[in-house]
N, C-alpha and C positions, 0 to 999 in steps of 0.2 A: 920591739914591744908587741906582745900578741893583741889580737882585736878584739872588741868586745861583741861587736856583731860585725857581720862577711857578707857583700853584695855576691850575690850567686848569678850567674851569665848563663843559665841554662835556657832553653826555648826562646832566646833571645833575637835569633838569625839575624836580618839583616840589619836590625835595629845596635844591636851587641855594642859596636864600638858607640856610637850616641849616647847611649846609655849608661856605659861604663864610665865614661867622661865624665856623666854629668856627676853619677853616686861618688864616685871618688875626687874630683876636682871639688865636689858641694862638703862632701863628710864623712866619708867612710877609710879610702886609703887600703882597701884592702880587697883583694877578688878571690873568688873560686870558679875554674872552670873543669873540663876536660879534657883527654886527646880524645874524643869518641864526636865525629863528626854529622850524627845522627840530631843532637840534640845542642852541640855546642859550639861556637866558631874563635874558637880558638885564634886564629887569625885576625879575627878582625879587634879581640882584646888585645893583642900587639899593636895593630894600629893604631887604637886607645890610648896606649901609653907611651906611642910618640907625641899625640896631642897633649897627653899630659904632663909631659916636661917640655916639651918646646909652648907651648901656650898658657899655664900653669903653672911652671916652674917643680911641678911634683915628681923628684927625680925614682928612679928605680928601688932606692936602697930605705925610700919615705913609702911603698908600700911592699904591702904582704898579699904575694901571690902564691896559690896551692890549686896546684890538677891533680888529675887523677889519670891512674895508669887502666884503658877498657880494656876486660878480655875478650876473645872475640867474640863469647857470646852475647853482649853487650854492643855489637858494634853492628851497623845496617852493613853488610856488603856489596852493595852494589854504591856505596859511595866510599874515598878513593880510604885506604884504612894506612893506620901509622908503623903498619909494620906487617913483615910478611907471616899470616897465619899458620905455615906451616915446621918455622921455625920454633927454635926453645922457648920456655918460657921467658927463660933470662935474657935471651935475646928481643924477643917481642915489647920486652920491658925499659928493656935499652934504646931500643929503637925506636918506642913512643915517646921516652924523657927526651930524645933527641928533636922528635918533631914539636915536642912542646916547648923547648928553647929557641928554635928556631922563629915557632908561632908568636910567643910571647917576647922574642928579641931583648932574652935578659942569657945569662952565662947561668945563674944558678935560679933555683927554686925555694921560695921559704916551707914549707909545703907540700911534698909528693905521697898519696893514697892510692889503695887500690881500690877500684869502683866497687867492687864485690869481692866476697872471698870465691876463689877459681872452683871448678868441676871436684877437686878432690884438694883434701887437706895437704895434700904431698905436691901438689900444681901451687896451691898459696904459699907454702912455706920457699917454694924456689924463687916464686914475685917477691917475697918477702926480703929473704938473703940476698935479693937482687936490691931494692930498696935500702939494707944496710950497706951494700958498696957503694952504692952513689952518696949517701950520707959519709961514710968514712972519706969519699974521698973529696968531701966538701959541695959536693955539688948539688946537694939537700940539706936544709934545716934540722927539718923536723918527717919524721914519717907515721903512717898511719894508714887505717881501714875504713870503709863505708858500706851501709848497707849489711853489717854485721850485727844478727842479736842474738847471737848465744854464745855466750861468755869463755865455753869451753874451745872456742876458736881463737877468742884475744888469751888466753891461759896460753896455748900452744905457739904462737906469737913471741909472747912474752916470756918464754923460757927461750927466745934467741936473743930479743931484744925487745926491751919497753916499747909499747905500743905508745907514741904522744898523741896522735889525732884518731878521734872515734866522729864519724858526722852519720849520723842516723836519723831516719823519720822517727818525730816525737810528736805524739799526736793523741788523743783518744783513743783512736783503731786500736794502737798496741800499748793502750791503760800507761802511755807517758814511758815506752821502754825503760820501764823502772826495772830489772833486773841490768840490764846493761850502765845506764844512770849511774846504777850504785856502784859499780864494780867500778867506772874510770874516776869517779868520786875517792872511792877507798885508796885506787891506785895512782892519784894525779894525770890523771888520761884529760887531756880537753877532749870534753863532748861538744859535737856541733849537732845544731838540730836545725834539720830540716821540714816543710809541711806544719811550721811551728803555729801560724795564725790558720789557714786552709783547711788543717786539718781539725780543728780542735774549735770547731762553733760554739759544745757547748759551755766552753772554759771562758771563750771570748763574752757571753752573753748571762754567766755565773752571774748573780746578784751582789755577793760580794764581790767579787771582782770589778762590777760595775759602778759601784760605790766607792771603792776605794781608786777607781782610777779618776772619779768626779775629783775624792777630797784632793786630789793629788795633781790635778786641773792637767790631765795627761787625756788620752786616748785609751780606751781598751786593748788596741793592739799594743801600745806602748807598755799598759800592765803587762802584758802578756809577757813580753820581751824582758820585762825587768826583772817577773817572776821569777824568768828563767834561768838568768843570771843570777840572781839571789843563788839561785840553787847549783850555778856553779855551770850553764851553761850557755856556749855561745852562738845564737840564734843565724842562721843563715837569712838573707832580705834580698826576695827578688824579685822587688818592689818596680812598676815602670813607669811611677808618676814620682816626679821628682818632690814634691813636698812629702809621699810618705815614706820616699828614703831618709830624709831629713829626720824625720817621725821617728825610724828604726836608731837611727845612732845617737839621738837623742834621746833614748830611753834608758842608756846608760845615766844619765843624769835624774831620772826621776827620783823622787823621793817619797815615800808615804808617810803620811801622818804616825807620830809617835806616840799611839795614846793607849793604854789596853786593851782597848775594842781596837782598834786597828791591826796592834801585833796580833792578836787574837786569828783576824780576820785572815791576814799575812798568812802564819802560819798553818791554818786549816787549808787555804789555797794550796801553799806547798807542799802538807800532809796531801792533800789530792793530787798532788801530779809526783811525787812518787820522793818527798824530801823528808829529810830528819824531824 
């Protein structure tokens, strides 16, 4: 079952594995990290989900885990990297799926993205067709981009094979990457969104929005999150207090008032972050 929001393990370091514990043993069930050892500890999410089936009972096959394949330019060098930079694409690609099975202590991945699209369209398209063999050959769910907003790069993609995951910053900054938005909308792409609350103060502190997350006896971040999903997307939470993880996977359940000033209300929000 795909998730409606995704605890994210980014900037987490030594904390990572406590943390993990807590969002998925508490309510979520589902992680995104990296092999890029700059910002992610991959490792210690492993750890995580020995506690979480030995302590928990939350076996491997009860969540959804998705990494991400760094290019090197994404990656700090001088810490230890998941593959030799001077090889193939397809080999570098190979060679990080490898240390993130090992990291995460699972045999397959629900899950595998590339951090970026690489230096030239002819370097992504090889990560790419590297990414459809480990899918073909079972060893990936689902595949997918990040950090992608021009469309004319998932089009190029998608004439190898269907792009299923798109996670991008959605934010103000970039007016709600509403060109991208519509495109995995039109085409059944789940979009994940990142920088969803951080980035976007003046949405969280909108007056309709602040009313309608009252009538709806929710939190504003929680509008925020539901919005999003209304609109068809699924909010990344890298939340490190444990009641507003709680918050996060709980906003799949919110519900707003059903009155014409509400839908009203509803859909002018949406109309602003870049919906039908």
């Amino acid at each position: 079952m795909l998730p409606n929001v995704i605890y994210g393990t980014a900037w987490k370091k030594e904390r990572t594995a406590e943390l993990v514990v807590k969002a998925e043993a508490c309510v979520s069930h589902t992680a995104h990290k990296a092999c890029q050892p700059k910002h992610y500890r991959e490792d210690l999410v492993g750890e995580a989900l020995v506690v979480l089936e030995n302590k928990h009972g939350i076996k491997r096959e009860h969540l959804f885990l998705q990494t991400k394949f760094t290019s090197i330019g994404g990656q700090d060098r001088s810490l230890p990297l998941p593959y030799d930079p001077s090889s193939s694409v397809r080999a570098q690609v190979l060679a990080s799926f490898q240390v993130s099975l090992r990291n995460l202590r699972t045999t397959y991945l629900d899950s595998l993205i590339l951090h970026s699209p690489l230096e030239t369209i002819g370097r992504t398209l090889e990560a790419w067709r590297t990414l459809m063999q480990l899918q073909d050959e079972g060893k990936v769910r689902m595949i997918g981009v990040s950090n992608t907003y021009d469309v004319q790069i998932l089009n190029s993609l998608c004439e190898l094979r269907k792009v299923q995951v798109v996670q991008n910053r959605w934010y103000e900054g970039n007016d709600w990457d509403k060109q991208v938005c519509a495109y995995c909308l039109v085409h059944g792409i789940q979009y994940q969104s990142f920088w969803t609350l951080s980035g976007s103060p003046s949405l969280l502190h909108h007056p309709t929005l602040l009313t309608l997350a009252q009538s709806a006896s929710c939190t504003p971040a929680q509008a925020v999150f539901r919005l999003a999903q209304m609109r068809g997307i699924v909010p990344l939470s890298g939340s490190t207090n444990e009641e507003r993880m709680k918050h996060g996977v709980d906003a799949f359940r919110v519900e707003f008032e059903k009155t014409p000033g509400s839908e009203n209300a509803i859909q002018g929000l949406i109309g602003l972050i870049g919906g039908q």
